[in-house]
C-alpha positions as CSV (number, residue, x, y, z in Angstrom):
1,X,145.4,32.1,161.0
2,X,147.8,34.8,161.2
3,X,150.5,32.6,162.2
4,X,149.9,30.1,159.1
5,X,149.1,33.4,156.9
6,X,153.3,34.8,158.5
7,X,154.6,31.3,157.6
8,X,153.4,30.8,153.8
9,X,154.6,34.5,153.4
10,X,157.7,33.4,154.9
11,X,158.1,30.1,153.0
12,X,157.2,31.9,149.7
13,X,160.0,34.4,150.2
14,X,162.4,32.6,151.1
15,X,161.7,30.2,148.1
16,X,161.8,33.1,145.5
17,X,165.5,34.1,147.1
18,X,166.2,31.1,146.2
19,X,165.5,31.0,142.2
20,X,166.8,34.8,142.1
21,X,169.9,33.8,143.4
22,X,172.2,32.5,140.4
23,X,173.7,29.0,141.0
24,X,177.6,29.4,140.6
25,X,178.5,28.1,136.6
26,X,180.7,24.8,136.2
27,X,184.1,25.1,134.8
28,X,185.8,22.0,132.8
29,X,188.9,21.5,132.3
30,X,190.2,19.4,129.0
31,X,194.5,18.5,129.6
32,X,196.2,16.5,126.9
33,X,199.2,14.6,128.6
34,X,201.5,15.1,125.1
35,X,201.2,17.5,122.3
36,X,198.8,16.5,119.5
37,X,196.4,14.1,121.3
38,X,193.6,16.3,121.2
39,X,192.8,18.3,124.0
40,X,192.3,21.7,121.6
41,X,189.6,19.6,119.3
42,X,187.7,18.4,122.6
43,X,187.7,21.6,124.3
44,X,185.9,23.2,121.4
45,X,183.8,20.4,120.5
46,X,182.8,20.0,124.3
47,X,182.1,24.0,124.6
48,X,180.4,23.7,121.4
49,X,178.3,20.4,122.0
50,X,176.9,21.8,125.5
51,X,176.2,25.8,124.4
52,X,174.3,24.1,121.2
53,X,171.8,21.3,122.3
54,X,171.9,22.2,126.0
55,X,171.4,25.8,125.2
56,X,173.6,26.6,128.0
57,X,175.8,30.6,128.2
58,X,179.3,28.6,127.7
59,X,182.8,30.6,127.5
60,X,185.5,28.3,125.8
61,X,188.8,29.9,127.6
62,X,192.0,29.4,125.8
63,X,194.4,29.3,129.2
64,X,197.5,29.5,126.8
65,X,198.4,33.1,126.0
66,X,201.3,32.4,124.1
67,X,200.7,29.3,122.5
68,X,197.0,28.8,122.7
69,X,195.5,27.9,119.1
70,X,191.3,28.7,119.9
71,X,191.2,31.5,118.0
72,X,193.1,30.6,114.8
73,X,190.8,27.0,114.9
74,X,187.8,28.8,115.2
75,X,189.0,31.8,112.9
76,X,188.4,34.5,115.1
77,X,190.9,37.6,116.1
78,X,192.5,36.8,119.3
79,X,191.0,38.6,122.6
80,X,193.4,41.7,123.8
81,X,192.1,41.6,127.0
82,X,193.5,38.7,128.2
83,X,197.0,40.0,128.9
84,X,195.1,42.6,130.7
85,X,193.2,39.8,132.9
86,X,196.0,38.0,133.5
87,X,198.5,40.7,134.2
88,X,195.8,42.9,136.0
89,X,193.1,40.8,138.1
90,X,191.4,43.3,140.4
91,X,190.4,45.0,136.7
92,X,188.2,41.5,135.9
93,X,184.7,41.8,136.3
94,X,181.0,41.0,134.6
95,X,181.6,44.1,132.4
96,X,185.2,43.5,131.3
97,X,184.6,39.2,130.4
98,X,181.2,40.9,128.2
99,X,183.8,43.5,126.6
100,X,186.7,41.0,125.8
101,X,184.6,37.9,125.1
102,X,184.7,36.9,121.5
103,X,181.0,36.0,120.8
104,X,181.3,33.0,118.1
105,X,177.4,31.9,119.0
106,X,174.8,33.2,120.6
107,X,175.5,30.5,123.5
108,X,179.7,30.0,122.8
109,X,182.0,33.2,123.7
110,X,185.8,32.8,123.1
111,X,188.5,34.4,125.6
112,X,191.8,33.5,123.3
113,X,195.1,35.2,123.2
114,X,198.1,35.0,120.8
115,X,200.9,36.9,122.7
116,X,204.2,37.0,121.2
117,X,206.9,34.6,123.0
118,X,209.4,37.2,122.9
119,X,207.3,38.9,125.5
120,X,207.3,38.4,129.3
121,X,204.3,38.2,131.0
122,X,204.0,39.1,134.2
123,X,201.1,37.1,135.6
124,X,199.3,38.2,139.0
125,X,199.8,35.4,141.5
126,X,195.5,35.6,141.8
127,X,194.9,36.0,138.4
128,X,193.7,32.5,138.1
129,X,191.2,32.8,140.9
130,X,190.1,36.2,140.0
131,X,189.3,35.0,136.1
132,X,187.6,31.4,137.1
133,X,185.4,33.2,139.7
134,X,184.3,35.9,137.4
135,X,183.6,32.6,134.8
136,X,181.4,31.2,137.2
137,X,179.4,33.9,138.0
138,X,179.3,35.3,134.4
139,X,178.7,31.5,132.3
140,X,176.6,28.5,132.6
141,X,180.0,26.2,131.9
142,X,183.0,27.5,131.5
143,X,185.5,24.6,129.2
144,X,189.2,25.5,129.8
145,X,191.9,24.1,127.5
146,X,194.8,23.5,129.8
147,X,198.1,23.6,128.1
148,X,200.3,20.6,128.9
149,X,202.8,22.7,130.7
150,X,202.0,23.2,133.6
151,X,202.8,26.6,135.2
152,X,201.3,27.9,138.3
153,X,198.7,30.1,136.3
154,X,197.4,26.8,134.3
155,X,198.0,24.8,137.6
156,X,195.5,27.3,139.4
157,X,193.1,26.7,136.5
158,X,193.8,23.1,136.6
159,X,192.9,22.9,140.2
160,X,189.7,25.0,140.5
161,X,187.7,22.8,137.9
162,X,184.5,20.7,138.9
163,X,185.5,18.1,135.9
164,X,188.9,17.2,134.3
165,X,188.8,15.3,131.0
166,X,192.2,14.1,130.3
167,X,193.2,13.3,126.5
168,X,195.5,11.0,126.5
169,X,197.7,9.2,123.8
170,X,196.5,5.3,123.3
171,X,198.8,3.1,121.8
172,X,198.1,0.3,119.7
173,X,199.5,-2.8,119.5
């Protein structure tokens, strides 16, 4: 009896570790392969579509600080803590992403940037990891728009996804 009593205990607790501990968030990444086909428009519909009728925490991440165009689609004022993020990892955590997030729903937050192009950015070489790791643990789904130049920061991005939708031009005729 005491045995069978230790066991359910045993089998209970392990099972409630289970539910407390938060499953790791998915992160898609949307690329267009040319300028114009798109990718901007998915990523937000996507982001959009899943935080509305899935009722899923989503953060819709704008991985081009310079030439990114989330923020001005969605008419919000771009995120000043990206830079920061980018140019500072070991600052990222649950408490910065809540403090630099643009809420736009109460399931959608924005992280969008419009740095100026005269500017350098100096990008940490972990800043990708860093940023998609605190994504996971802080969203549901994270939907990055992938610029289609690829530099190592958008390539890190790139290559940690779960999913990549690719938008592509289709020709007809």
């Amino acid at each position: 009896q005491m045995l069978n009593s230790a066991l359910e205990k045993s089998v209970d607790n392990h099972a409630a570790a289970a539910v407390q501990e938060k499953q790791q968030g998915k992160v898609i990444a949307v690329l267009g392969t040319r300028g114009g086909v798109g990718s901007t428009t998915i990523s937000i519909n996507l982001a959009a579509i899943i935080a509305e009728l899935a009722k899923k925490q989503v953060a819709l991440v704008d991985i081009d600080p310079q030439e990114g165009s989330i923020a001005l689609n969605l008419d919000l004022d771009p995120s000043k803590g990206f830079r920061e993020a980018l140019e500072k990892p070991d600052r990222v955590d649950s408490l910065f992403i809540e403090r630099v997030m643009s809420k736009r729903t109460k399931y959608l937050s924005v992280l969008s940037s419009e740095e100026s192009m005269q500017d350098k950015l100096l990008i940490h070489e972990q800043a990708a990891e860093t940023l998609v790791r605190q994504m996971r643990e802080t969203y549901d789904v994270s939907v990055l728009d992938i610029p289609r130049h690829l530099r190592t920061f958008s390539r890190k991005c790139l290559a940690s996804a779960d999913h990549i939708v690719r938008s592509e031009e289709r020709r007809v005729g």
